[in-house]
MARKOL-45514 format. One record per residue (C-alpha): residue number from 1; x, y, z. Coordinates in nm, 4 decimals, decimal comma. Layout:
N
+-----+----------+----------+----------+
| num |     east |    north |       up |
+-----+----------+----------+----------+
| NUM |        X |        Y |        Z |
...
+-----+----------+----------+----------+
END
This chain:
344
+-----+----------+----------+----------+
| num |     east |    north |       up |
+-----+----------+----------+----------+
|   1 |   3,9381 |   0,6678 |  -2,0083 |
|   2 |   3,5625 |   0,7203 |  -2,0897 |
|   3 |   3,4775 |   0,6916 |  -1,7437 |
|   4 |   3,7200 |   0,8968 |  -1,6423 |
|   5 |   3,5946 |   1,1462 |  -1,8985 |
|   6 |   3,1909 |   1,0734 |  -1,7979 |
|   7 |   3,3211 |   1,1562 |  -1,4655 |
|   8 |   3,4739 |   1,4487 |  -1,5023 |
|   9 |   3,1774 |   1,6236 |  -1,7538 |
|  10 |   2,9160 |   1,5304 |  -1,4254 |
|  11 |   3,1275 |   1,6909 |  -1,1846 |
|  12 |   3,0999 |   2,0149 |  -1,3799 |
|  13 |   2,7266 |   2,0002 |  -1,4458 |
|  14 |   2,6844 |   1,9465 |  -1,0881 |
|  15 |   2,9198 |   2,2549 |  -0,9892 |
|  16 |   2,7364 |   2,4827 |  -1,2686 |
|  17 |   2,3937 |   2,3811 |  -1,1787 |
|  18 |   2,4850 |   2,4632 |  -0,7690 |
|  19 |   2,6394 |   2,7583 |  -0,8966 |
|  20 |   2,3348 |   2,8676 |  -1,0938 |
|  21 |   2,1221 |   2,8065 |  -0,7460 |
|  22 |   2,3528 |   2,9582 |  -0,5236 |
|  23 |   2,3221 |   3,2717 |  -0,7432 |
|  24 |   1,9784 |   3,2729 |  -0,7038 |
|  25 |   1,9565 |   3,1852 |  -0,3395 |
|  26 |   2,2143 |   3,5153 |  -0,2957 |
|  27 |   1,9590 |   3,7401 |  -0,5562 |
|  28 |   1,6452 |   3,6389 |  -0,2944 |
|  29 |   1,8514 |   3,7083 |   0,0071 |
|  30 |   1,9500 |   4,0372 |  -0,1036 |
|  31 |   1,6130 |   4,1247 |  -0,2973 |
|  32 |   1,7749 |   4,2244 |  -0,5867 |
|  33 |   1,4577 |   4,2761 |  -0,8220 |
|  34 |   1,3791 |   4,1095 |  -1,0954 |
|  35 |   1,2138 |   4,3767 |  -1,3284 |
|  36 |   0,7768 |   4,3147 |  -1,3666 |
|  37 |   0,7793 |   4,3291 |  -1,7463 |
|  38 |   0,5521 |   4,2457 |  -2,0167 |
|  39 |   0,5465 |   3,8916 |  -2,0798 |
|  40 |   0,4319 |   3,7679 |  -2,5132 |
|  41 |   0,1133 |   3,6115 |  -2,5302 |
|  42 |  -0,0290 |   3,9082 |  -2,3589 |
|  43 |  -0,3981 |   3,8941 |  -2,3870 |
|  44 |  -0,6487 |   4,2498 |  -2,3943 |
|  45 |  -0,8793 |   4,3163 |  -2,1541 |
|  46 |  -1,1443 |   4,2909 |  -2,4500 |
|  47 |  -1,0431 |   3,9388 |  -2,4752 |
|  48 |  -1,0608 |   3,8510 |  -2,1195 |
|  49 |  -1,4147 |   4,0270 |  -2,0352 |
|  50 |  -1,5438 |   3,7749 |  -2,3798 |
|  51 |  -1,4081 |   3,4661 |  -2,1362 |
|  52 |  -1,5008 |   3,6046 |  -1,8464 |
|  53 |  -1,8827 |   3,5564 |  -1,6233 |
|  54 |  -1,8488 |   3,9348 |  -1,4645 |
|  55 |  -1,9896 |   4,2622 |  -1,6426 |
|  56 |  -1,8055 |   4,5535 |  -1,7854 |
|  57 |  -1,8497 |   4,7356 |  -1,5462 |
|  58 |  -1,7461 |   4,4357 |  -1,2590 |
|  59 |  -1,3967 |   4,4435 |  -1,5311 |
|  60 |  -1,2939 |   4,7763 |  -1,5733 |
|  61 |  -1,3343 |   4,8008 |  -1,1646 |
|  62 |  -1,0814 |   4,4945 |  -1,1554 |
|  63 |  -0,8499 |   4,6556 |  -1,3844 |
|  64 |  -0,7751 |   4,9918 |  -1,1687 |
|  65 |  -0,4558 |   5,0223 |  -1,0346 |
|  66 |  -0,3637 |   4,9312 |  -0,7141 |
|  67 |  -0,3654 |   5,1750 |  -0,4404 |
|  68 |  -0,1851 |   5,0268 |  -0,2055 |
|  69 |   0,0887 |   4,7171 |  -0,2145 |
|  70 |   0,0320 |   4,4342 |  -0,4374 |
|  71 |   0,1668 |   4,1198 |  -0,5051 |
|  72 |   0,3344 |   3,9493 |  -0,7898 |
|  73 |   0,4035 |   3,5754 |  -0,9445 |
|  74 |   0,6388 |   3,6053 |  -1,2455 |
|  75 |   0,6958 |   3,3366 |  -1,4265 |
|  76 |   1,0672 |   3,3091 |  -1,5023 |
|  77 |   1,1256 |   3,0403 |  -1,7784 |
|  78 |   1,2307 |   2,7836 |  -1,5704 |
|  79 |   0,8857 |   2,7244 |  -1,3630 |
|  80 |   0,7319 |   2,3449 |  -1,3939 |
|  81 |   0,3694 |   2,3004 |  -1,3400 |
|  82 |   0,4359 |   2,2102 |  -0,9783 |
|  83 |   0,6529 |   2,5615 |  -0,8621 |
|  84 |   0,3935 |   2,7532 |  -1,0966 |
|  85 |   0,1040 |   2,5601 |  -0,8879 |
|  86 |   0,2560 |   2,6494 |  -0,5596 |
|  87 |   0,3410 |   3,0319 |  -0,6410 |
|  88 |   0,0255 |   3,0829 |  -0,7474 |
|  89 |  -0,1093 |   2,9177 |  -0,4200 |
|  90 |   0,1181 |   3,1576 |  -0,2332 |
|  91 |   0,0315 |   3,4949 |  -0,3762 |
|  92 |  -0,3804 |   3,4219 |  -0,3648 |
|  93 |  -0,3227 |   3,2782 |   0,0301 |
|  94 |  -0,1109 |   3,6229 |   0,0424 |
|  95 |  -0,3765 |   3,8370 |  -0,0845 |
|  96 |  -0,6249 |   3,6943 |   0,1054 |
|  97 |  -0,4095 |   3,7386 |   0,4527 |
|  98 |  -0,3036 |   4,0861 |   0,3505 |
|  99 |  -0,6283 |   4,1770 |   0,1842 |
| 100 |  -0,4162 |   4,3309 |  -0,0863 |
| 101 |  -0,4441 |   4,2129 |  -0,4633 |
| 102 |  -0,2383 |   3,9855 |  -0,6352 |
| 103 |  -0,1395 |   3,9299 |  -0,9986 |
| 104 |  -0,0113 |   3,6098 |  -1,2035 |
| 105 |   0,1668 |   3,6190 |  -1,5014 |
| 106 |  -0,0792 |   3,5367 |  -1,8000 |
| 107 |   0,1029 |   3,1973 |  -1,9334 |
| 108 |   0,0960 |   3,0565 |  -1,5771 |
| 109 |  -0,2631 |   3,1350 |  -1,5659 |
| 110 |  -0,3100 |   3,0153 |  -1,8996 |
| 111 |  -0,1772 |   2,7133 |  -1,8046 |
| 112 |  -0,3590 |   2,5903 |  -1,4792 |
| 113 |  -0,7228 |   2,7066 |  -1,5744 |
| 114 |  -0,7180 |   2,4395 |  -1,8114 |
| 115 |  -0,7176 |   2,2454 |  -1,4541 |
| 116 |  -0,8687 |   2,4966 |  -1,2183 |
| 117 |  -1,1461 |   2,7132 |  -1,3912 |
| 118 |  -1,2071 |   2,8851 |  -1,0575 |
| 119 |  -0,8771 |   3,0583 |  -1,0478 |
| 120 |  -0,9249 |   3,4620 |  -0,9355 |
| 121 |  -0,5851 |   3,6576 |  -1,0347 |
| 122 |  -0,5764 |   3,8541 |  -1,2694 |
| 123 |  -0,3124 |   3,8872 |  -1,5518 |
| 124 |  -0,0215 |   4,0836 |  -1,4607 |
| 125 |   0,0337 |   4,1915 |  -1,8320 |
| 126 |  -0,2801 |   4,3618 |  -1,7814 |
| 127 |  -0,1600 |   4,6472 |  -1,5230 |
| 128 |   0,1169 |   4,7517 |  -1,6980 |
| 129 |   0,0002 |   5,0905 |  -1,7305 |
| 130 |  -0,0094 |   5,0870 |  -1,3221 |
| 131 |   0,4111 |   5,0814 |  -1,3397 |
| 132 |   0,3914 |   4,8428 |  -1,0840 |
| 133 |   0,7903 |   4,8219 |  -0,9815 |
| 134 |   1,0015 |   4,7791 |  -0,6314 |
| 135 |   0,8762 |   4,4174 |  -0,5643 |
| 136 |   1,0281 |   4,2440 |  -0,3199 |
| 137 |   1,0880 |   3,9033 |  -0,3340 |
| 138 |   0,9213 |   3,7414 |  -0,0555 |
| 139 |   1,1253 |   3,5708 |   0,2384 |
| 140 |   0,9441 |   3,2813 |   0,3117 |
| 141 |   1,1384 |   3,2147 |   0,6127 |
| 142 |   0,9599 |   3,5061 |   0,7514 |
| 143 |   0,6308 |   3,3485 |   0,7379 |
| 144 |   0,5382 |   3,1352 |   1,0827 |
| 145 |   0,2166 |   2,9601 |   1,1388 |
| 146 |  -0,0796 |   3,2045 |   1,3022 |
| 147 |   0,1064 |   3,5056 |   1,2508 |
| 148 |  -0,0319 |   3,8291 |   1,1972 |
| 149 |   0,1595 |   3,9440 |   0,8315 |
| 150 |  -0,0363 |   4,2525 |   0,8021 |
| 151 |   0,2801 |   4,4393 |   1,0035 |
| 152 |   0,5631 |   4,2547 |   0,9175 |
| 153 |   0,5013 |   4,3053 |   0,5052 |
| 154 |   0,3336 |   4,6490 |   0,5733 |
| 155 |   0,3489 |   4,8726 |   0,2263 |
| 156 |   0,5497 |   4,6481 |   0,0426 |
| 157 |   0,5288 |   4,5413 |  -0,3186 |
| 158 |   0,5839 |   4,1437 |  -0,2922 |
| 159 |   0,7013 |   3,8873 |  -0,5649 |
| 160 |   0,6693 |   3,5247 |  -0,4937 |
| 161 |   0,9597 |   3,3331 |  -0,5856 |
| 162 |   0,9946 |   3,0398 |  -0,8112 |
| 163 |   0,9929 |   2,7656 |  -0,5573 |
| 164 |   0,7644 |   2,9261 |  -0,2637 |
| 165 |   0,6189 |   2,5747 |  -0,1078 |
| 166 |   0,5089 |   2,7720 |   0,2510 |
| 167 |   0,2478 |   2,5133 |   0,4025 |
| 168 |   0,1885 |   2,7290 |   0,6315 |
| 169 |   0,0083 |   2,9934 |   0,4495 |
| 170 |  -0,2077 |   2,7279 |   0,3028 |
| 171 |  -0,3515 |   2,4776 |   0,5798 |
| 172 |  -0,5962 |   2,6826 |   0,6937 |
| 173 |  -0,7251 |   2,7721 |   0,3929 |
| 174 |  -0,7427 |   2,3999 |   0,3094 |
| 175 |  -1,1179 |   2,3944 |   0,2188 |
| 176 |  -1,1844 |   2,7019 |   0,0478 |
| 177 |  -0,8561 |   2,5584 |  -0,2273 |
| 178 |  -1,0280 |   2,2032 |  -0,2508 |
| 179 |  -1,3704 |   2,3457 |  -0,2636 |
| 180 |  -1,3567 |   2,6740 |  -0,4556 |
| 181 |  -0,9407 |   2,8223 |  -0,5715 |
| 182 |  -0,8200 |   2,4802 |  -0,6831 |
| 183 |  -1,1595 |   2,3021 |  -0,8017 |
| 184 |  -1,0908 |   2,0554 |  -1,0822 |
| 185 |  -1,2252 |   2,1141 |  -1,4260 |
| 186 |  -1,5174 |   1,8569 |  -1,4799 |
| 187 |  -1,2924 |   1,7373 |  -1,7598 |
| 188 |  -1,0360 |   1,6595 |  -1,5578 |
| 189 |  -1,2462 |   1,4963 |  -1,2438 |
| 190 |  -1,4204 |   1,2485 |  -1,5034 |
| 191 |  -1,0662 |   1,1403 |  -1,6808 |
| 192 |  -0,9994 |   1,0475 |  -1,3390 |
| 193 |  -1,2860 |   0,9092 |  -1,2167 |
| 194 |  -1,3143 |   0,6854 |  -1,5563 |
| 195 |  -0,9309 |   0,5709 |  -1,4508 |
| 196 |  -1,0788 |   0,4418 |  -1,1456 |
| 197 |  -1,3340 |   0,2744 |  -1,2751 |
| 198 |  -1,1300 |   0,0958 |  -1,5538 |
| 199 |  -0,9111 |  -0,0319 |  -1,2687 |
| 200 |  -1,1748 |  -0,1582 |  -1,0738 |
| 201 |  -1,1076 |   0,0900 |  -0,7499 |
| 202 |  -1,4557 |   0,1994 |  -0,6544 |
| 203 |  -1,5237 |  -0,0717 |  -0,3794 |
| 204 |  -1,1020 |  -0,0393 |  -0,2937 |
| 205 |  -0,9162 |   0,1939 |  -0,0485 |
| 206 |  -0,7294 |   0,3993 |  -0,3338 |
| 207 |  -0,3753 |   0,4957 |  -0,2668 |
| 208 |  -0,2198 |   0,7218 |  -0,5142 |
| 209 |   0,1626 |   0,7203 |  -0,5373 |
| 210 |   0,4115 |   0,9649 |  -0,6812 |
| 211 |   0,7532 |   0,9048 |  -0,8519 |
| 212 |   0,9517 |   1,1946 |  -0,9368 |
| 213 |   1,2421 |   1,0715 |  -1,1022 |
| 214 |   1,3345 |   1,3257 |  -1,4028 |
| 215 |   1,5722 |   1,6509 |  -1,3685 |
| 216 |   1,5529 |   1,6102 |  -0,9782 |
| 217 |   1,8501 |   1,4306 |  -0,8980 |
| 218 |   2,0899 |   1,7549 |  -0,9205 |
| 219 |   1,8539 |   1,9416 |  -0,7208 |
| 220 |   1,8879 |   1,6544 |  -0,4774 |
| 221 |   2,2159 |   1,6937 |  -0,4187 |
| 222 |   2,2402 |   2,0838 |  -0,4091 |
| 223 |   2,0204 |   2,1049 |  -0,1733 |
| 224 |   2,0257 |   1,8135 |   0,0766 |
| 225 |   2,3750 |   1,5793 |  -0,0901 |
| 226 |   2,1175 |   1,3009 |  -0,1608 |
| 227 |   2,0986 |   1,0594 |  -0,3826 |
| 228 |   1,7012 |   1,0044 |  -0,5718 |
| 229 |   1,5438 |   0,7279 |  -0,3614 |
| 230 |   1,5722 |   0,3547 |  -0,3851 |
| 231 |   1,2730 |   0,1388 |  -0,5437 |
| 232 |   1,2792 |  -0,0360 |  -0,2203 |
| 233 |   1,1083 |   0,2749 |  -0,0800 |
| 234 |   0,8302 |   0,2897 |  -0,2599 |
| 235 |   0,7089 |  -0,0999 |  -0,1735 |
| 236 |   0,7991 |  -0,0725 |   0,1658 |
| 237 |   0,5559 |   0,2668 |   0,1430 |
| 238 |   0,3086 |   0,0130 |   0,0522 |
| 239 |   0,3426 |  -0,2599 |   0,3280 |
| 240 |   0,3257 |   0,0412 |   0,5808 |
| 241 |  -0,0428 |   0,0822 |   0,4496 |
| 242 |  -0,1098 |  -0,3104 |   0,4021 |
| 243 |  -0,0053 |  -0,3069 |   0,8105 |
| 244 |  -0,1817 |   0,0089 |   0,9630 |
| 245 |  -0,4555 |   0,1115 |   0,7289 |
| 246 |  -0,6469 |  -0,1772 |   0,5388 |
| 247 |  -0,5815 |  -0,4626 |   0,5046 |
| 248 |  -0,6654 |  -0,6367 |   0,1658 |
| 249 |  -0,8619 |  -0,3372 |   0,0410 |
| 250 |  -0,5646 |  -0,1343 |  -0,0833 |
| 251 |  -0,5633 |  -0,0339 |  -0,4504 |
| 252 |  -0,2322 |   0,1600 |  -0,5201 |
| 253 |  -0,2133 |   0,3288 |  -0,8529 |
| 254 |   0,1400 |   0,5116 |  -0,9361 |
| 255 |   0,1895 |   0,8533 |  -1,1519 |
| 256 |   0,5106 |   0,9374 |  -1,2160 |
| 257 |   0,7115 |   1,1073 |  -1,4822 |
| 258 |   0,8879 |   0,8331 |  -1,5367 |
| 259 |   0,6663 |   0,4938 |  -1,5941 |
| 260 |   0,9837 |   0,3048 |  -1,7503 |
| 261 |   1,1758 |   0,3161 |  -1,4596 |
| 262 |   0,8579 |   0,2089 |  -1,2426 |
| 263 |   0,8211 |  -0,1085 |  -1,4796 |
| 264 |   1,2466 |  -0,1321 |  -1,4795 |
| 265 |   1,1804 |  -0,1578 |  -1,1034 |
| 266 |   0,9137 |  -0,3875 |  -1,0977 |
| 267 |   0,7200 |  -0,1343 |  -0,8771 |
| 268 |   0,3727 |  -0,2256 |  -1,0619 |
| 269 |   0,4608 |  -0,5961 |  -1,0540 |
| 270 |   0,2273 |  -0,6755 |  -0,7257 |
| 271 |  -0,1457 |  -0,7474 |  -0,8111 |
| 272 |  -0,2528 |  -0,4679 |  -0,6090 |
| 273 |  -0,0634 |  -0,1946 |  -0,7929 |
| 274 |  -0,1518 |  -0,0491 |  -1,1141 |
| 275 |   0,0519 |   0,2629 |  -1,2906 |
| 276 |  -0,1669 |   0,5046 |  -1,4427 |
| 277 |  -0,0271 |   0,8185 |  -1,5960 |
| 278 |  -0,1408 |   1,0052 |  -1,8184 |
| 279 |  -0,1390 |   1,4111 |  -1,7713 |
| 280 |  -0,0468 |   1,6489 |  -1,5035 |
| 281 |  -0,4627 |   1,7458 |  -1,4606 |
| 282 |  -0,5143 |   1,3719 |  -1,4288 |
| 283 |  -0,2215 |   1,2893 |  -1,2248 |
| 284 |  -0,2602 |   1,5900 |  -0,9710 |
| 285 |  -0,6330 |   1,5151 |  -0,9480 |
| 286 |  -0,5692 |   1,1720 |  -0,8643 |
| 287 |  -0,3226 |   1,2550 |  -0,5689 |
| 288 |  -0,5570 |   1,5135 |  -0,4570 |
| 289 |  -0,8780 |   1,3061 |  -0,4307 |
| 290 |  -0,6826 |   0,9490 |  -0,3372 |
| 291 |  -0,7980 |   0,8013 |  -0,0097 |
| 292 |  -0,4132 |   0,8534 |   0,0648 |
| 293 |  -0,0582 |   0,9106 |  -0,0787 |
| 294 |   0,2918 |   0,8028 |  -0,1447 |
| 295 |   0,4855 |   1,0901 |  -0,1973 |
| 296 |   0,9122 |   1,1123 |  -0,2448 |
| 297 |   0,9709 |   1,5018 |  -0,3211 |
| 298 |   0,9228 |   1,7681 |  -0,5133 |
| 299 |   0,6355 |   2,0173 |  -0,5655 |
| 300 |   0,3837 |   1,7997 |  -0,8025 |
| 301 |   0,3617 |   1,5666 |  -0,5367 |
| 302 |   0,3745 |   1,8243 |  -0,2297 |
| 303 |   0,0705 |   1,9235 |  -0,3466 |
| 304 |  -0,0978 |   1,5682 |  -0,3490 |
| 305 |  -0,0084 |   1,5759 |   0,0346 |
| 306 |  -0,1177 |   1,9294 |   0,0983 |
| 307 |  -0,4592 |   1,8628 |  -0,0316 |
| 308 |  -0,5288 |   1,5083 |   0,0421 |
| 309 |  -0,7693 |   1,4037 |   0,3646 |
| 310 |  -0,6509 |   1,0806 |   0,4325 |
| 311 |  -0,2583 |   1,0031 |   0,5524 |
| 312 |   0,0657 |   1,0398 |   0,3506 |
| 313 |   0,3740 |   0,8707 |   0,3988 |
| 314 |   0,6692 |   1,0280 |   0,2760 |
| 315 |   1,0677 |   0,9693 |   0,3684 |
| 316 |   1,3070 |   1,3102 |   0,3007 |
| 317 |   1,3898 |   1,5156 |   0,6283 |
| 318 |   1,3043 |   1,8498 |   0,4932 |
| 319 |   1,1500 |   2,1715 |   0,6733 |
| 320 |   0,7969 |   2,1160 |   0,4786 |
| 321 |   0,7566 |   1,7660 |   0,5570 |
| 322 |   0,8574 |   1,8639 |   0,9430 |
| 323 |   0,5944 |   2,1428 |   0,9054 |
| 324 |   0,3296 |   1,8822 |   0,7529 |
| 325 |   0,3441 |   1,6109 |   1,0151 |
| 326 |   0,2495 |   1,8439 |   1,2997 |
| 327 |  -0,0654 |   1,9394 |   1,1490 |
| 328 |  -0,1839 |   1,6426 |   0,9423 |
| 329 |  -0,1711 |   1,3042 |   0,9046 |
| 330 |   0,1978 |   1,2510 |   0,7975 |
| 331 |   0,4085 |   0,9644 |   0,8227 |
| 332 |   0,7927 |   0,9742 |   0,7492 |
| 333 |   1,0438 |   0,6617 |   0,6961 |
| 334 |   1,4108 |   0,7043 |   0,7388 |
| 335 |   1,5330 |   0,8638 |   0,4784 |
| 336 |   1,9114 |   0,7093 |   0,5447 |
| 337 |   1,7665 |   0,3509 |   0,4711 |
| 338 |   1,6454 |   0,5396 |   0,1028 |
| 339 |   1,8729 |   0,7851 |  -0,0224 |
| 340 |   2,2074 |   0,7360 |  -0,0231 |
| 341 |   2,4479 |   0,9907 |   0,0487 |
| 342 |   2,5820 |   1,1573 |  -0,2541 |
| 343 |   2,9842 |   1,1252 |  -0,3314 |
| 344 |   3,1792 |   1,3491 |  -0,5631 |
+-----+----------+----------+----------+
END
């Protein structure tokens, strides 16, 4: 009877939750417009010029209104680091190919400069005496590799939406994020450099893997009627790089947010793998500036792949990891040995 009853309450999580999605999927389709309000937290402009290297001057010229188009990230209240990390990357790769300006909301930017000092937008709360309205929520379907926006979004207000992962906006820009956009904070760069060291990695080919496990199994099976992936994966990710990159020399070192299930797993039990979370700086800087990754799904880790200049290995049959392998060095295994197929 308390199955039964289990049962039944998952069934109608799952059905509310697809629900929920399907409403949104519909809203995006449509571009029904979500209104560009002022968000709390709101900071002045007096505060941002004292945290700020340009000049008054350099400011108040920052702070006119737009004349033309702009472009908007919102954050929504349901955004993890990883969607807020790619929306952002989207609207600055945006501005840049439209050469029009672009605007975060303040407690996304709040958020990642603790990460990324470097970061250009501007606060959206700051431009609300522009009236900035009739965004349209971008179509990234729309968007095709080499192709010339400037026409196709021609004097239109965009909003990026919540979960904008678009590679191809972003791979040929690939230098200018590691080097300049997305530079670490030193902090952040030594915590992981000092994680190396501890683990002995410096004179090791370092292989950083990524384990999403937590409040991505629903999403699973909305969008693709998966299962989350077997442990099996994982170590069989490994051997792939013990046979075709280096043998012997491999260090890998797991994030994930969910370290008790990697030790449940035994995932960490070989002597060549160590787990190492600690923080999403740390974590993300570590996939980012790992010889090579392990990813499974999900944005965090997307963005370890995206950035990284060695390979990545990576198993679910999805439009961004068909999009990855033609221009870098990506490596998927069967997802149907993995994932299971999800029943009701």
């Amino acid at each position: 009877m308390l199955k039964a009853r289990f049962f039944y309450s998952f069934i109608i999580c799952v059905v509310i939750y697809w629900l929920v999605a399907l409403k949104l999927e519909i809203l995006e389709s449509l571009n029904i417009q979500k209104p560009i309000r002022n968000i709390a937290n709101k900071s002045t402009p007096a505060e941002l010029r004292q945290n700020s290297n340009t000049s008054n001057a350099e400011y108040n010229e920052k702070l006119s209104c737009p004349t033309g188009p702009a472009i908007a990230v919102v954050y929504d209240g349901y955004m993890n680091f990883g969607n807020q990390l790619w929306s952002y990357a989207v609207a600055w790769a945006l501005s840049k190919s439209l050469n029009r300006p672009a605007f975060a909301s303040k407690i996304i930017l709040d958020k990642m400069k603790l990460i990324f000092p470097n970061l250009s937008l501007l606060p959206l709360e700051d431009f609300n005496h522009c009236k900035l309205k009739n965004f349209k929520a971008l179509n990234s379907s729309l968007i095709k590799m080499g192709e010339n926006l400037t026409e196709q979004f021609k004097n239109e207000n965009l909003r990026v939406p919540v979960k904008a992962v678009i590679p191809e906006l972003l791979l040929p820009l690939l230098e200018e994020i590691r080097e300049k956009e997305f530079k670490f904070h030193n902090s952040v760069m030594y915590k992981m450099r000092e994680t190396i060291r501890l683990v002995g990695g410096h004179s090791r080919v370092i292989v950083a893997v990524h384990v999403r496990r937590k409040h991505y199994d629903q999403y699973l099976y909305v969008m693709y009627r998966k299962l989350p992936a077997h442990s099996s994966y994982y170590l069989d990710a490994m051997d792939w790089y013990q046979k075709y990159i280096s043998k012997g020399k491999l260090l890998f070192l797991i994030v994930s947010d969910d370290v008790a299930w990697c030790r449940k797993n035994k995932l960490d039990e070989r002597e060549d793998v160590i787990s190492v979370s600690q923080d999403e700086g740390h974590d993300l800087a570590l996939l980012s500036m790992a010889d090579h990754n392990i990813i499974d799904y999900g944005a965090f880790g997307m963005w370890g792949g995206l950035v990284t200049k060695g390979s990545t290995v990576t198993l679910l049959n999805s439009y961004y990891n068909g999009i990855m392998a033609k221009y870098k060095d990506w490596h998927m295994l069967d997802e149907s040995t993995y994932m299971k197929r999800a029943q009701l």
